[in-house]
C-alpha positions in Angstrom: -35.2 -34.1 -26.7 -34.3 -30.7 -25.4 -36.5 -27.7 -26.0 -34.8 -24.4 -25.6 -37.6 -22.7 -26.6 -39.0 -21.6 -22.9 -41.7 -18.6 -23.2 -41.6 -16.0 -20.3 -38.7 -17.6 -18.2 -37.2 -13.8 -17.4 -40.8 -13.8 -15.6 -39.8 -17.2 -13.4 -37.9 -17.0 -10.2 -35.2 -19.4 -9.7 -36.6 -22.3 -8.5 -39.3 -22.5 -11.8 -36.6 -21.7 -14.1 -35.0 -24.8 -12.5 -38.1 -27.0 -12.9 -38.7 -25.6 -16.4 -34.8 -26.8 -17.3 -35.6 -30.3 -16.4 -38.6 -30.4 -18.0 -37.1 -29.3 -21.0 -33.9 -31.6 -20.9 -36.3 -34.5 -20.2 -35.9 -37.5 -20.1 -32.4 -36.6 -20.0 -31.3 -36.5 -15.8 -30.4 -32.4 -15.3 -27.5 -31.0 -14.4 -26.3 -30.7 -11.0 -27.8 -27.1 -10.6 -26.6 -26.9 -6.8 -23.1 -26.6 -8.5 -24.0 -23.2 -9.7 -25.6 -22.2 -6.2 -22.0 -22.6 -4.6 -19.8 -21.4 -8.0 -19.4 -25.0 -8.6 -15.9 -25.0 -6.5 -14.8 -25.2 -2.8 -11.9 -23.2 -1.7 -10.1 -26.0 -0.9 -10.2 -27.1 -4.7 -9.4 -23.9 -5.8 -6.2 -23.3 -3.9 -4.6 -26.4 -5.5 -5.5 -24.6 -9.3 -4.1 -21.5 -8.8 -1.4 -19.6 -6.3 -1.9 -17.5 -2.9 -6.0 -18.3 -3.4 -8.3 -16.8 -0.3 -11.6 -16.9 -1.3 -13.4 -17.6 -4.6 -15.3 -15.1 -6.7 -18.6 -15.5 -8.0 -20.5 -14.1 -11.5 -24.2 -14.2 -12.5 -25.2 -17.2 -14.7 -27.4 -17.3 -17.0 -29.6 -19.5 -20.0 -29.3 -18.3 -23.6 -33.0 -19.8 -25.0 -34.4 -20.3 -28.3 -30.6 -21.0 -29.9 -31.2 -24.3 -32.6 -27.8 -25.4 -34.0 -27.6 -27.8 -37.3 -31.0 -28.9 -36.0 -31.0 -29.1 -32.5 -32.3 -27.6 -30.0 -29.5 -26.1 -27.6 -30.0 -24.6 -24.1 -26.8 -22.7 -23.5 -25.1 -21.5 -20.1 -23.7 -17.9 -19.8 -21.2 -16.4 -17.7 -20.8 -13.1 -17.5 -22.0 -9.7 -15.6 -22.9 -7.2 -18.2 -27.1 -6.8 -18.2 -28.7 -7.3 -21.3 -25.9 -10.2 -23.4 -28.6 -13.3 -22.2 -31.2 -11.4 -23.7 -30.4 -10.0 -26.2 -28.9 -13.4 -27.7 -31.7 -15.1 -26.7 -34.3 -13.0 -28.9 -31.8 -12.9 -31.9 -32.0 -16.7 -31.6 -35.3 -16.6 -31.3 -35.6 -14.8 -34.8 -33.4 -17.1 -36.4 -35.4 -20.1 -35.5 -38.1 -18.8 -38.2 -35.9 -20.1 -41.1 -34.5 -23.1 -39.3 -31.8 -21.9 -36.7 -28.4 -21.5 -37.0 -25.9 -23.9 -39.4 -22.1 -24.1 -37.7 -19.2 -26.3 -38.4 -15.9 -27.3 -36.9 -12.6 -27.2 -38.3 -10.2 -30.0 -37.0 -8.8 -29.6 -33.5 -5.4 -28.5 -34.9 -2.9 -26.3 -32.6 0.3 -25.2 -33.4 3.5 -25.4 -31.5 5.9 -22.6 -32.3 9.7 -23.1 -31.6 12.4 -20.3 -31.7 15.5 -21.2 -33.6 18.4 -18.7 -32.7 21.8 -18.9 -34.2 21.4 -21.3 -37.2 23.1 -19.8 -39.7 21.8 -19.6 -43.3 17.9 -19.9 -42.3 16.6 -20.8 -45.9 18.8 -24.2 -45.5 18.1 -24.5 -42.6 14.7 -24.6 -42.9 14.5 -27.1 -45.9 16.8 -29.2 -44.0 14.0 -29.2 -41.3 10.9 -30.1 -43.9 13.1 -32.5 -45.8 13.1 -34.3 -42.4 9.4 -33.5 -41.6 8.1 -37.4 -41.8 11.1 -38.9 -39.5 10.3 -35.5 -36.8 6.7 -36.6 -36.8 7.2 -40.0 -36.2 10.0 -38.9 -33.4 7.1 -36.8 -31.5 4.0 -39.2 -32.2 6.3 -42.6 -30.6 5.9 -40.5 -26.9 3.1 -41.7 -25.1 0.2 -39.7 -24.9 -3.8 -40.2 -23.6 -4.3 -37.7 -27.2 -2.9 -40.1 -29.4 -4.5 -42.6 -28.1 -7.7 -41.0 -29.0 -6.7 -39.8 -32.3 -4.7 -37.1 -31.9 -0.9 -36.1 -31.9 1.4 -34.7 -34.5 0.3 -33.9 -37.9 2.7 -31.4 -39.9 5.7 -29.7 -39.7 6.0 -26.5 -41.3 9.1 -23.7 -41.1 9.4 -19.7 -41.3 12.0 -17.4 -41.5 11.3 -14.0 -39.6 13.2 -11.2 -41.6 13.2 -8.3 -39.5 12.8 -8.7 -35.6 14.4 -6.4 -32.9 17.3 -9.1 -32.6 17.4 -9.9 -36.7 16.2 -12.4 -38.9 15.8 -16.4 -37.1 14.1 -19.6 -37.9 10.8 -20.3 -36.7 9.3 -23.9 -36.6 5.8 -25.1 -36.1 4.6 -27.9 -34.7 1.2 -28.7 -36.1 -0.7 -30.8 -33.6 -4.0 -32.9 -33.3 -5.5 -32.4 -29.9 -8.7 -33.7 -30.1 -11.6 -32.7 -27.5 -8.5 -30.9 -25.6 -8.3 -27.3 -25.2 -4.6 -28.5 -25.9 -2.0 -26.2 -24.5 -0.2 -28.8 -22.2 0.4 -31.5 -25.1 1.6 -29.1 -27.7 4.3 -27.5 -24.9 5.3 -31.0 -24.0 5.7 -31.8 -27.7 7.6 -28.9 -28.4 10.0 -29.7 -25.7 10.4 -32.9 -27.0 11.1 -32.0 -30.6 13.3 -29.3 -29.7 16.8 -31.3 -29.5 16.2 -32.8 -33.0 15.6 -29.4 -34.4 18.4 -28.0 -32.9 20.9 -31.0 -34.7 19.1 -30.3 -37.9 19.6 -26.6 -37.9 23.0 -26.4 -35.9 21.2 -23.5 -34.3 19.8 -23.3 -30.5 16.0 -23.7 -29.8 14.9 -20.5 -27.8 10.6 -20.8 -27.0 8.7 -23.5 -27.4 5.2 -22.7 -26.5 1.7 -22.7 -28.1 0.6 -20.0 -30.2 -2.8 -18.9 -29.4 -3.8 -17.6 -33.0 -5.2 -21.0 -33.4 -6.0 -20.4 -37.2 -6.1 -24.2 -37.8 -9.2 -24.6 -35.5 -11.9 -21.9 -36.3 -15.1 -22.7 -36.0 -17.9 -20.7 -38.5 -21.6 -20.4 -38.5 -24.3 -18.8 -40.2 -27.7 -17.7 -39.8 -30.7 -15.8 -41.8 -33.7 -13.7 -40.6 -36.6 -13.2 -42.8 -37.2 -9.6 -43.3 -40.7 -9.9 -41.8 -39.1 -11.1 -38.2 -37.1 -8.1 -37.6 -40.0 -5.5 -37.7 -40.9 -4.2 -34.7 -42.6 -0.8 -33.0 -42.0 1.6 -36.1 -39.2 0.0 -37.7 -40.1 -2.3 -41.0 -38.4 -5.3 -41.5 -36.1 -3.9 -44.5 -35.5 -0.5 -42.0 -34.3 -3.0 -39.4 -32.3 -5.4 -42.3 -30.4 -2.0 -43.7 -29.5 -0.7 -40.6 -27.4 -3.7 -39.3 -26.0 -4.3 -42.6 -24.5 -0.5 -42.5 -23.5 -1.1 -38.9 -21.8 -3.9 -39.7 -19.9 -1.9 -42.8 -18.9 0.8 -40.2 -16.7 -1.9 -38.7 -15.5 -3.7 -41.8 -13.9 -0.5 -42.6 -12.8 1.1 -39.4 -10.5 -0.4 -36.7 -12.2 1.9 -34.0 -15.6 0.5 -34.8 -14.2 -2.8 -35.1 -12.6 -2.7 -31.9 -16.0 -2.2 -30.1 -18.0 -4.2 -32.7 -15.8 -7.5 -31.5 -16.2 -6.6 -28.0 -20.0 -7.2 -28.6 -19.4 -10.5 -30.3 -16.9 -11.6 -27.5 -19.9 -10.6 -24.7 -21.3 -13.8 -26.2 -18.8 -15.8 -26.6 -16.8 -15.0 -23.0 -19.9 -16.0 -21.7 -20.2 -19.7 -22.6 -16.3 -19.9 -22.6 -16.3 -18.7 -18.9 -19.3 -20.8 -18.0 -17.6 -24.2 -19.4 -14.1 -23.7 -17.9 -12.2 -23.1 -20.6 -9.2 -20.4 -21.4 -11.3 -17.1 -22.1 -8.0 -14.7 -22.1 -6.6 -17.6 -24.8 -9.9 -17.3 -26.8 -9.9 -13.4 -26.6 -6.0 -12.9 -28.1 -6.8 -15.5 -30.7 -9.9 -13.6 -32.0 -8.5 -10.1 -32.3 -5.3 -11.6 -33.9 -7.4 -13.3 -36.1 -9.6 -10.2 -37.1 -6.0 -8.4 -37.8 -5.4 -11.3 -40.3 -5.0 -8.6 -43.4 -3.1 -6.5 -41.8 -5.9 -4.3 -41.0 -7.9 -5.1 -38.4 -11.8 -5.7 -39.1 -15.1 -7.4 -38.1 -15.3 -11.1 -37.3 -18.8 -11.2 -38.8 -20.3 -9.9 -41.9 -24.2 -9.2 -42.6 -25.8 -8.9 -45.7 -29.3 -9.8 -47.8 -29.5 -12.6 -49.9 -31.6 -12.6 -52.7 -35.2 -12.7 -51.3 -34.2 -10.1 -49.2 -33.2 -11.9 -45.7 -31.0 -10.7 -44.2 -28.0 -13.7 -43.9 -24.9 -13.4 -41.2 -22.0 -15.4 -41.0 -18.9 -15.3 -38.1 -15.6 -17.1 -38.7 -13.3 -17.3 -35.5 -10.5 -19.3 -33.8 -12.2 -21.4 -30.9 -9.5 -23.8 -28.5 -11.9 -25.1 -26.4 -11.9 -28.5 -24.7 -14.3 -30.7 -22.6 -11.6 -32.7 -21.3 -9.1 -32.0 -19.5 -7.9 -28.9 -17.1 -10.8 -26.5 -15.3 -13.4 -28.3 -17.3 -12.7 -31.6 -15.5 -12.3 -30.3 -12.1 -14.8 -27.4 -11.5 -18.7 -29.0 -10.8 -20.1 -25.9 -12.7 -18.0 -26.3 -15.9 -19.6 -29.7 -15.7 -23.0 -28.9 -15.3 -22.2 -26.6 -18.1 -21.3 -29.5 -20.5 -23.4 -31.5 -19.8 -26.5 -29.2 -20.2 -25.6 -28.4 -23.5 -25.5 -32.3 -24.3 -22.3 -31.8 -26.7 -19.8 -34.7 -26.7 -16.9 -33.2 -28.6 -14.9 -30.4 -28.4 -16.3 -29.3 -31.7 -19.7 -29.5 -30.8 -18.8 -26.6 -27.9 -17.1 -24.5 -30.6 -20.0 -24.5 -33.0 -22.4 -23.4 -30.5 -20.0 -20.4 -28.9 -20.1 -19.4 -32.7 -23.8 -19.4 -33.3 -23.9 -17.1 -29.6 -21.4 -14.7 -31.0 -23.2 -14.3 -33.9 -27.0 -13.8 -32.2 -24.7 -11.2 -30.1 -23.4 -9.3 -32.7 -26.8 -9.1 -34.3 -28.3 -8.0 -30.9 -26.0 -5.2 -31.0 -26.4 -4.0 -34.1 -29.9 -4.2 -34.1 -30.2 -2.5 -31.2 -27.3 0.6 -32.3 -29.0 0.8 -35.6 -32.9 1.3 -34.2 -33.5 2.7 -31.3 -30.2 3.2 -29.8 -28.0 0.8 -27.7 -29.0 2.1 -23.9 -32.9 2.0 -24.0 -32.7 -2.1 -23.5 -29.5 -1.9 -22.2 -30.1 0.8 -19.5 -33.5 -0.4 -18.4 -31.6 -3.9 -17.4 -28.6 -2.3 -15.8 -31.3 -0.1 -13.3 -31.4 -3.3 -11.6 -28.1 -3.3 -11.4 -28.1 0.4 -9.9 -31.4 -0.5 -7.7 -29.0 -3.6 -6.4 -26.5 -1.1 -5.5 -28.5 1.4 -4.0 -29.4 -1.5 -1.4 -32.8 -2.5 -2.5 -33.4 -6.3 -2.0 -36.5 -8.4 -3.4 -39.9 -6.9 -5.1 -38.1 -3.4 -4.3 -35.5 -4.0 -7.0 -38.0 -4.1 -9.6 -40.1 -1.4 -8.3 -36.7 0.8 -7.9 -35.8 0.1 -11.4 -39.0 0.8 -13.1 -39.3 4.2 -11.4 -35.8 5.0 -12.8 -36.5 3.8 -16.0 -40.1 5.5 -16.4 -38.1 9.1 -15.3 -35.3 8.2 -17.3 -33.2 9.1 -14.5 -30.8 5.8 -13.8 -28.3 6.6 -11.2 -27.7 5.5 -7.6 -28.1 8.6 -5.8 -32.0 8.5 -7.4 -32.2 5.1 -6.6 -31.3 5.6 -3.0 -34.3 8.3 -3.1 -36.7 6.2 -4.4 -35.9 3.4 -2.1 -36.1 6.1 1.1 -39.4 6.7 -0.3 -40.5 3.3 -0.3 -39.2 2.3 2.7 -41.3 5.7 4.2 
């Protein structure tokens, strides 16, 4: 059973960490941690994914610890180069453990297909001519063969839109609703969409213009929720209740403002980027579906909201579209993506998006606890001096010894770095 609850491993160096992962994961075999030595990819694989390649890029990554999910104990992979988003999750998960961990769920793996109809005439006909015809239109796309269906998936509604105003008038939009199962999905629903689009066209008399995902996947969110007795968030000279109040008014600072919101939902995307990026999955897809989605209302707002229940915890809950897969695409041909999986031990697609929830949310408390105490640079600056230290040119114990000077003077900047490190060196 795997333990994700791992006291001082910030203190390890890479090879215990390593040791400490497989004795957590026991008797589970480990990943292949070599795969995230080498970024997991060779460049000859990579020039057959993408165009022109010469050379691969590499990003830090990193273990979210502590994070329990409907009961189970989850150690989490993190991709990403901003300092303090691993550790900061990590501690908020850490606090939610006391009551039990985090409680997520998983909508169906429903995308939607969305095909332009140009030119059809009367569009309210022509768009009950289409849903009068929705059960013959299903069975047309679900009799192509497809490795989906044959797990489960394929077509599962029809539905029809007429779009009023547009820069070139009113026209007929179509949606194909589609089961994609552990899939990220993207290549089945376009192929779909192409095939449906001659039988929409004779129904409408009009001429099929897109057909192409949508990426506001509002079919397939993925929610989770998580409370913190009062008594774990007091720390230094903050009281528990101090602590409690503070992040519920930062988090009503961005329910009501769009400028606050905008940052707000970077904080929770730090998290959720992260895992996205580490398990090869479509993080630019994942990013336009999640501020689309917070614009639901017309207004654009938080994707979480924090409050107290009634003896005084303080509760937290994030709804947000998640298209992920574990099969298929970069997740099937990149080693690290794999390692990724497989050290979160999910098995469907579902799984994964419960889990990048639960981080999002232990980020977005991070932040807020952090604005709404003592400021968001003390813990965030002291971790990006390494980063400065790193830059400055200091290599091993130096980089530690560089940063804590900078920190202790307050003073984190590379030409002070490069000071220090002369007098070191001296």
């Amino acid at each position: 059973m795997t333990h994700s609850r791992i006291p001082n491993f910030y203190k390890m160096n890479l090879d215990e960490r390593r040791a400490k992962l497989t004795e957590a994961l026991a008797p589970q075999t480990p990943p292949n941690f070599d795969s995230w030595t080498s970024g997991g990819l060779s460049a000859e694989t990579a020039a057959h994914m993408i165009e022109n390649v010469v050379g691969l890029h590499s990003l830090p990554l990193g273990i979210g610890l502590n994070f329990q999910v409907n009961g189970r104990d989850v150690l989490v992979p993190m991709v990403i180069e901003e300092p303090s988003v691993v550790a900061g999750a990590s501690f908020m998960a850490k606090l939610v453990r006391a009551s039990g961990g985090f409680v997520a769920q998983a909508s169906e793996p429903l995308m939607i297909g969305q095909l332009q109809v140009l030119g059809a005439g009367d569009l309210e006909s022509a768009a009950a001519r289409v849903l009068a015809h929705k059960a013959e239109l299903l069975e047309y796309v679900n009799a192509a063969e497809s490795s989906l269906k044959s797990r489960g998936g394929g077509a599962r509604d029809i539905e029809a839109r007429v779009i009023a105003d547009s820069p070139i008038g009113a026209f007929l939009v179509v949606h194909l609703v589609y089961d994609v199962r552990d899939a990220m999905g993207a290549n089945a629903v376009n192929t779909a969409c192409e095939q449906l689009a001659p039988k929409v066209e004779a129904l409408t008399g009009g001429r099929v213009h897109l057909r192409i995902l949508s990426n506001l996947s509002d079919k397939r969110l993925a929610k989770a929720t998580c409370a913190v007795p009062v008594k774990e968030l007091a720390f230094d000279n903050f009281s528990g209740e101090a602590v409690r109040d503070g992040i519920i008014a930062a988090y009503a600072f961005a329910a009501a403002d769009p400028y606050r919101a905008a940052t707000h939902n970077k904080g929770i995307m730090n998290g959720v980027d992260a895992v996205v990026l580490a398990t090869g999955n479509d993080w630019r897809a994942i990013e336009a579906g999640a501020h689309a989605y917070a614009a639901r209302s017309g207004r654009y707002t938080s994707l979480t909201t924090w409050g107290k229940d009634a003896q005084g915890n303080l509760v937290g809950a994030i709804e947000i579209p998640l298209a992920v897969g574990i099969v298929g695409g970069a997740t099937k041909v990149h080693a690290g993506a794999q390692a990724a999986i497989k050290l979160m031990e999910v098995k469907t697609a579902a799984e994964l998006a419960e889990i990048i929830a639960c981080v999002g949310l232990a980020q977005n408390m991070a932040a807020l606890r952090a604005l709404a105490t003592e400021g968001i640079q003390r813990g965030h600056m002291s971790l990006h001096a390494r980063q400065v230290a790193l830059a400055a040119g200091a290599e091993g114990e130096w980089v530690e010894r560089v940063a804590s000077q900078m920190v202790a003077e307050n003073v984190i900047r590379t030409e002070r770095a490069e000071e220090i490190l002369r007098e070191l060196r001296r």
